[in-house]
C-alpha positions in Angstrom: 77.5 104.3 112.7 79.4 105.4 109.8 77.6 105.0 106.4 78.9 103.4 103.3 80.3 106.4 101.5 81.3 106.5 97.1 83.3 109.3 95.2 81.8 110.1 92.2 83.3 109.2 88.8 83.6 113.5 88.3 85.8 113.5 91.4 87.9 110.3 90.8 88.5 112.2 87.5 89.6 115.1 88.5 91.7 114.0 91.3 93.8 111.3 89.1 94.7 114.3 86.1 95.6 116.2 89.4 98.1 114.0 90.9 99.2 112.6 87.3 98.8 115.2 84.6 99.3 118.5 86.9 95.3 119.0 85.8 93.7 122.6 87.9 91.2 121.5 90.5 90.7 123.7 93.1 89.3 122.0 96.4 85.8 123.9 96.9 85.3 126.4 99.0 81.7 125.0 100.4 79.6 122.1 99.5 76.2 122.1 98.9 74.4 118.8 101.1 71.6 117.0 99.5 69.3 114.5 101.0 68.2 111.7 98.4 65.1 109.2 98.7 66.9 107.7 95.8 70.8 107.8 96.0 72.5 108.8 92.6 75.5 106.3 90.9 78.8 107.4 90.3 77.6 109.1 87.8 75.9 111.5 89.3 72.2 109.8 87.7 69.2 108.3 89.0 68.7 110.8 92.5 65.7 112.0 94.2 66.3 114.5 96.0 64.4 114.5 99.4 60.6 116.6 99.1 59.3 116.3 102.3 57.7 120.0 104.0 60.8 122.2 104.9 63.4 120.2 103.1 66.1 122.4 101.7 70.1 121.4 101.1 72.4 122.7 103.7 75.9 123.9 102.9 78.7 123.3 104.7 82.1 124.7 105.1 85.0 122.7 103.2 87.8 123.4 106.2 89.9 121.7 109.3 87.1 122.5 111.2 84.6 120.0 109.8 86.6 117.8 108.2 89.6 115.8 110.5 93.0 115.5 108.2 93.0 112.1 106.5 94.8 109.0 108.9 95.5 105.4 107.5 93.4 106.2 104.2 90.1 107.3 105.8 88.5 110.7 106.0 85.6 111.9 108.1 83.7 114.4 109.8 84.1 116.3 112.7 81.2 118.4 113.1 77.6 117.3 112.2 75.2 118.2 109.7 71.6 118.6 110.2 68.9 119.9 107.9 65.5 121.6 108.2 62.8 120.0 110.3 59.9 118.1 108.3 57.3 120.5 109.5 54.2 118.5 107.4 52.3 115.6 108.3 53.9 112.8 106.3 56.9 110.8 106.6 59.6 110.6 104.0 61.7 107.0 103.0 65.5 108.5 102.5 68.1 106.7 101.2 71.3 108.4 101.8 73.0 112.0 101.0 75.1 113.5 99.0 78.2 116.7 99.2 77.8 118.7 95.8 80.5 121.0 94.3 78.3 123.5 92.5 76.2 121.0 90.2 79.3 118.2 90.6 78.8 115.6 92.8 81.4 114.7 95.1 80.3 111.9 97.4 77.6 109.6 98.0 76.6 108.5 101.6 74.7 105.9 101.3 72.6 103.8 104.1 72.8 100.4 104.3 69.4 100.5 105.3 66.8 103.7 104.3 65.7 105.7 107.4 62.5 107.6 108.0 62.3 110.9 109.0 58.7 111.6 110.6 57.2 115.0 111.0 59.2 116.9 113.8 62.4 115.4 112.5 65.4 117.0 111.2 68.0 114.6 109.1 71.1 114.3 110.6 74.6 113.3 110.4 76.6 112.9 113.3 80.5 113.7 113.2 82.2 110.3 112.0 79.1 109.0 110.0 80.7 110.8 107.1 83.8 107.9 106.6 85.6 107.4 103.1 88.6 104.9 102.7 90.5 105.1 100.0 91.9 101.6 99.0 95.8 100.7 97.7 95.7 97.0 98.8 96.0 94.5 96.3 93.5 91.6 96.4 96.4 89.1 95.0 100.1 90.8 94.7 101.5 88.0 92.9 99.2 88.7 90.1 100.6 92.2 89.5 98.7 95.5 90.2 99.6 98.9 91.0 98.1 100.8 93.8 98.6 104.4 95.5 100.9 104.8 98.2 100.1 106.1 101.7 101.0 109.8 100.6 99.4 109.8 98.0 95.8 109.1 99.4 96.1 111.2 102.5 97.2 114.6 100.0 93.8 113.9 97.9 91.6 113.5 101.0 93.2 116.4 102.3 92.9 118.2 98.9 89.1 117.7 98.6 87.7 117.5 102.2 89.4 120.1 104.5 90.9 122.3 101.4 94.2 121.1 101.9 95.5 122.0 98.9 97.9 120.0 96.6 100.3 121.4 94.5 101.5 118.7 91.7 105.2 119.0 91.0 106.3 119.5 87.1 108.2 116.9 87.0 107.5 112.6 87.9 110.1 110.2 88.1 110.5 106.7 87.9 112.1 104.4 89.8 113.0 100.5 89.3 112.9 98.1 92.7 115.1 94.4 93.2 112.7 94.3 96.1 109.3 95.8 95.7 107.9 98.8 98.1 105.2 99.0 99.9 102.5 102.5 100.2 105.3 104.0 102.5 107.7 106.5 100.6 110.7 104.7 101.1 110.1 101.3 101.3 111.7 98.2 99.3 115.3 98.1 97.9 115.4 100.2 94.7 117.7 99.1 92.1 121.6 100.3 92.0 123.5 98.8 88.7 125.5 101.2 87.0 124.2 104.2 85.7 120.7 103.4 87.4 118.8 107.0 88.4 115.6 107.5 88.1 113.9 108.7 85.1 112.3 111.6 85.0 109.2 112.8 82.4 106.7 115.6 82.4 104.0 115.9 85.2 101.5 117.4 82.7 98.6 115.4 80.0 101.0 115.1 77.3 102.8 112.1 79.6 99.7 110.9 81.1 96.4 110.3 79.2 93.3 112.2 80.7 91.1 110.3 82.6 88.5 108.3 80.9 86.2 106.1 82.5 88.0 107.0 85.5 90.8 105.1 84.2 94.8 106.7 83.7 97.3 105.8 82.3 100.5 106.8 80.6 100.5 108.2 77.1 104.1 108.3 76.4 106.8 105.8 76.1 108.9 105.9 79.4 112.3 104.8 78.5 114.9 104.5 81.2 118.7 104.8 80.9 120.2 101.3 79.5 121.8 99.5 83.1 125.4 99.4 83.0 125.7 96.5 84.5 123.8 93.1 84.9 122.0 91.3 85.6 119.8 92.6 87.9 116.2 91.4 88.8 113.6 93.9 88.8 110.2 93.5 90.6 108.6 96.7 91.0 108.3 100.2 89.8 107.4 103.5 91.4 106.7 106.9 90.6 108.1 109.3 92.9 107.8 113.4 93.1 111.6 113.9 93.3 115.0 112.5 91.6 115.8 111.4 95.2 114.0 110.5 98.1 111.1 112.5 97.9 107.0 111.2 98.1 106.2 108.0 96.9 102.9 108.6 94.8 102.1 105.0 92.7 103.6 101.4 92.8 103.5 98.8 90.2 104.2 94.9 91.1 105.4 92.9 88.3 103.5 89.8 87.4 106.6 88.2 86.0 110.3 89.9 87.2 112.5 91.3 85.1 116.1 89.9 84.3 117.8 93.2 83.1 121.1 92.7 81.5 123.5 95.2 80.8 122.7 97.4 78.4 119.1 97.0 78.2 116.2 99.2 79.6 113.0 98.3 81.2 110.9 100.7 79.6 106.8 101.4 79.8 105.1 101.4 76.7 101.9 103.8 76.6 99.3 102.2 77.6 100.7 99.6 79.5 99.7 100.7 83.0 96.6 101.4 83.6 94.7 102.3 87.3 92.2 104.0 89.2 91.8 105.8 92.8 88.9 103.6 94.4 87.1 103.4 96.9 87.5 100.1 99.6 
């Protein structure tokens, strides 16, 4: 069965100031494999690595070919992964493993309960047991939240497990909803007073503050054009990769809606928004 697997606060990082900030982060080429007795946080602190005779990390290939492309949120293996035989005379307690990029730690798989691997046994993981869900369902809507859309989740699993990579537009826009979207591009009824388009800003780390504590937010002020028309009741916002149509990438319920009158904007302070590419 498929073990509970965690990103690491390093990845979450780099992958929001990819998607929002235009940040470099190449997908890696191969990952290094560790086996832990003692799985590592988020942060990458706390793990011991496996010792028993013949242990060594195994790399594997970051492609197509091991990794399946990412369907309803989840990611997982296609090909499995064993290590070296424990070729001594003791048994080892592990706890889990873990896919490195260089000294980085990506993800942690971790088993629910530990496993022993007696002498003459190799560690293994069998294609599916490597299974990470990325989440963008909010526990209670009517309270507000923003969450990634379906597009967006699929391009960073694909981006960091397969080496699918994602090239971040320069340019974000936002758009304003009378009835809120859902994680499909697409979705909801966006708003159409007069003069309504979206807004577009900078894709880069002037507009959106680095990650920090996995956290991201805006850094700028995100003033729309005044509505010329009114009023109109707005429920939802989203950022989009185009001026039309294009990729749905973020969504943002309101907790209370928005009565905008003619002439007025519904602009996002810095700050205001604030969210986080988790895990289910």
């Amino acid at each position: 069965m498929a073990q509970p697997v965690y990103q690491s606060d390093y990845v979450i990082q780099k992958g929001q100031d990819l998607f929002f900030g235009a940040a470099a982060f190449a997908p890696p080429a191969t990952f290094t494999a560790k086996r832990f007795t003692t799985c590592p946080n988020a942060a990458n602190v706390g793990g011991v690595v496996a010792t028993y005779t013949g242990y060594a990390d195994i790399s594997i290939t970051n492609n197509t070919t091991n990794f399946a492309s990412a369907s309803g949120g989840e990611k997982h293996n296609l090909t499995g992964w064993q290590w070296p035989t424990n070729v001594g005379s003791t048994s080892e307690a592990q706890a889990g493993w873990g896919l490195y990029d260089g000294a980085n730690l990506i993800v942690v798989g971790k088993y629910t309960n530990p496993i022993t691997i007696a002498p003459g046994q190799a560690p293994y993981v069998a294609p599916g047991h490597f299974s990470l869900t990325l989440s963008n369902t909010l526990t209670t809507p009517a309270n507000g939240g923003e969450f990634p859309s379906n597009y967006l989740i699929a391009a960073w699993l694909d981006h960091i497990f397969g080496g699918t990579a994602y090239s971040p537009p320069a340019n974000h826009f936002l758009a304003r909803y009378t009835v809120a979207p859902t994680a499909v591009s697409g979705s909801g009824t966006e708003a159409a007073y007069t003069a309504y388009a979206r807004k577009s800003f900078a894709n880069n780390l002037t507009s959106y503050a680095a990650s920090a504590a996995q956290i991201k937010k805006f850094a700028i002020d995100v003033v729309p054009t005044a509505a010329g028309s009114g009023p109109t009741l707005i429920v939802a916002w989203a950022i989009y990769d185009a001026l039309t149509t294009g990729n749905e990438l973020l969504v943002v319920l309101t907790k209370n809606s928005l009565s905008l009158l003619s002439g007025e904007t519904d602009d996002i302070p810095a700050n205001a928004l604030k969210w986080k590419l988790s895990d289910t």
